[in-house]
C-alpha positions in Angstrom: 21.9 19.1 15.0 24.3 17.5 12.1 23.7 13.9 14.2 19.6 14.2 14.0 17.0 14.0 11.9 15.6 17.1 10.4 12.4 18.5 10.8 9.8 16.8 8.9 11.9 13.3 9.0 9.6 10.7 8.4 9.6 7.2 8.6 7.2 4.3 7.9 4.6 7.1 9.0 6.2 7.6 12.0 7.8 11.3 12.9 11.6 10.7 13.6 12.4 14.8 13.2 14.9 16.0 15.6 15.9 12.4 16.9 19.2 10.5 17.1 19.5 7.0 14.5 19.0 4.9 17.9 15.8 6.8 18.7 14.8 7.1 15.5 15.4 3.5 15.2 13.4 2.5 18.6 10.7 4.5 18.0 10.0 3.2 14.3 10.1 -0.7 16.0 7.6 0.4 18.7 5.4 1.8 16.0 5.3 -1.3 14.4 5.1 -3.0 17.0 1.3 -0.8 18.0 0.3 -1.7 14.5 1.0 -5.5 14.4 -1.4 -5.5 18.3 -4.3 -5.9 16.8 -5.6 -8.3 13.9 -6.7 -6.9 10.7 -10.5 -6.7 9.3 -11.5 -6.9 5.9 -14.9 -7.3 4.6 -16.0 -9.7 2.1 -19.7 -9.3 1.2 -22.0 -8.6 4.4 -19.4 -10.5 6.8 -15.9 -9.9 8.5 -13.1 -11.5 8.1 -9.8 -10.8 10.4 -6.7 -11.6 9.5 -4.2 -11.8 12.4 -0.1 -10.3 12.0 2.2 -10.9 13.8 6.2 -9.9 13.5 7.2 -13.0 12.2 4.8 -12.3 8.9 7.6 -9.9 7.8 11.0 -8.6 7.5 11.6 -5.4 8.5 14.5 -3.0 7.3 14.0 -0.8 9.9 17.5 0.3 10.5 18.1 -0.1 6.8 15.5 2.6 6.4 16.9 4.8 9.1 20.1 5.1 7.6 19.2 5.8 4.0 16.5 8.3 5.3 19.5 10.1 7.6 21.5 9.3 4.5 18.6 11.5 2.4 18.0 14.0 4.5 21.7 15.2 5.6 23.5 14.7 2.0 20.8 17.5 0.6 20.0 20.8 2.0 17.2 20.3 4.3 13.6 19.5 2.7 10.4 20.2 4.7 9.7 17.1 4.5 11.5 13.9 4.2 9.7 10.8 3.6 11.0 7.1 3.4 9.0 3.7 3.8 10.4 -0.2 5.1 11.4 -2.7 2.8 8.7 -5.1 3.9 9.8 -8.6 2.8 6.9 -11.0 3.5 7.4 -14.3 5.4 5.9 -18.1 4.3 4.2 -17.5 7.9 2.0 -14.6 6.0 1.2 -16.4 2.9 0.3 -19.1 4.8 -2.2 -17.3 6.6 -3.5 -15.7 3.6 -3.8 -18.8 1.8 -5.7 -20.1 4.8 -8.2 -17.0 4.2 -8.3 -17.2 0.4 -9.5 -21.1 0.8 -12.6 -20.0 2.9 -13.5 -17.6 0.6 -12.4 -18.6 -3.2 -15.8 -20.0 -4.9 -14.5 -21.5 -8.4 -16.5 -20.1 -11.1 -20.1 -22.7 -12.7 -20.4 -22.6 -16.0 -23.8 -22.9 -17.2 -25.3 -26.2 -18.3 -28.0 -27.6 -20.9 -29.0 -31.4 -20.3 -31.6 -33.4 -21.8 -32.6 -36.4 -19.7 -35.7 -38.2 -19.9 -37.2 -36.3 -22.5 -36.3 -33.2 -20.3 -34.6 -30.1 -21.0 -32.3 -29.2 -17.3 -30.8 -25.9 -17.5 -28.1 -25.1 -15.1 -27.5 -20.8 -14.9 -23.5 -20.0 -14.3 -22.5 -18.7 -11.2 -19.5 -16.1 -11.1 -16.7 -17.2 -9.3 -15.0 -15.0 -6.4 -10.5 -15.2 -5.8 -9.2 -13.6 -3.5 -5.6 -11.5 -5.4 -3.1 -12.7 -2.5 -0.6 -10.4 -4.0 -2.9 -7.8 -3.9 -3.7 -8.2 -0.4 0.3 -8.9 0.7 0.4 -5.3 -0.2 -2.4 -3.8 1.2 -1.0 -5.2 4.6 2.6 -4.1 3.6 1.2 -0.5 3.0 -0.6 -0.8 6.0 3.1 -1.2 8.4 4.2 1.6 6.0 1.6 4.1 6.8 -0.6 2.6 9.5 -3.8 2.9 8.0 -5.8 0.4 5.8 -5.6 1.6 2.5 -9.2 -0.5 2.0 -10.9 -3.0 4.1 -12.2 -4.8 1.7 -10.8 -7.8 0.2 -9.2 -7.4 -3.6 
């Protein structure tokens, strides 16, 4: 037992109790792998918009996190559960594709305007603007390989 994982080991969401490092390690990958399959959805008013991952979006630490997690769980007595995430270092691949998103959806912000022409008083009413936070959505999607779920679908 001294060269497994405890019960209740957990990794990136992904149940590594009673397994070797180099299972632990495999079956982590392949979990990612499951999640990065299909593209994302977010909504944004009354339309979808997907946003495609692939691996080379990120960085993954997986047996960086398998260590310290067999580190964690055999250098203290045994906890019921044992819970450690990736170090998920985005890629320019990612941003790119984010910024790509953000530009279809970003409406800079009108202010209002008063104009007199030709004895005329124009009024044009403001309009609120709509950003997408990048950073905000970089770590929904970074949660997201953590845990496997969307924290929210909608766009920040």
């Amino acid at each position: 037992m001294i060269e497994r994982f405890y019960p209740g080991s957990v990794i990136a969401g992904t149940n590594v109790s009673f397994l070797t490092k180099t299972q632990a390690e495999e079956k982590v990958h392949q979990t990612i792998a499951k999640r990065l399959e299909k593209p994302l959805l977010f909504s944004h008013e009354n339309n979808q918009k997907e946003l495609p991952v692939s691996a080379d979006f990120f960085k993954q630490e997986v047996s960086d996190a398998v260590k310290s997690a067999f580190q964690a769980g055999h250098s203290t007595l045994p906890k019921i559960s044992n819970s450690s995430k990736l170090n998920i270092i985005t890629s320019n691949s990612l941003r790119q594709s984010i910024l790509q998103l953000s530009s279809q959806l970003n409406i800079p912000p009108i202010d209002s305007e008063l104009r007199i022409e030709q004895n005329q008083i124009n009024v044009t009413p403001s309009q609120s603007g709509l950003v997408v936070n990048e950073n905000e959505l970089t770590k929904i999607i970074s949660d997201y390989l953590n845990t496997g779920e969307l924290k929210s679908n909608k766009l920040p």
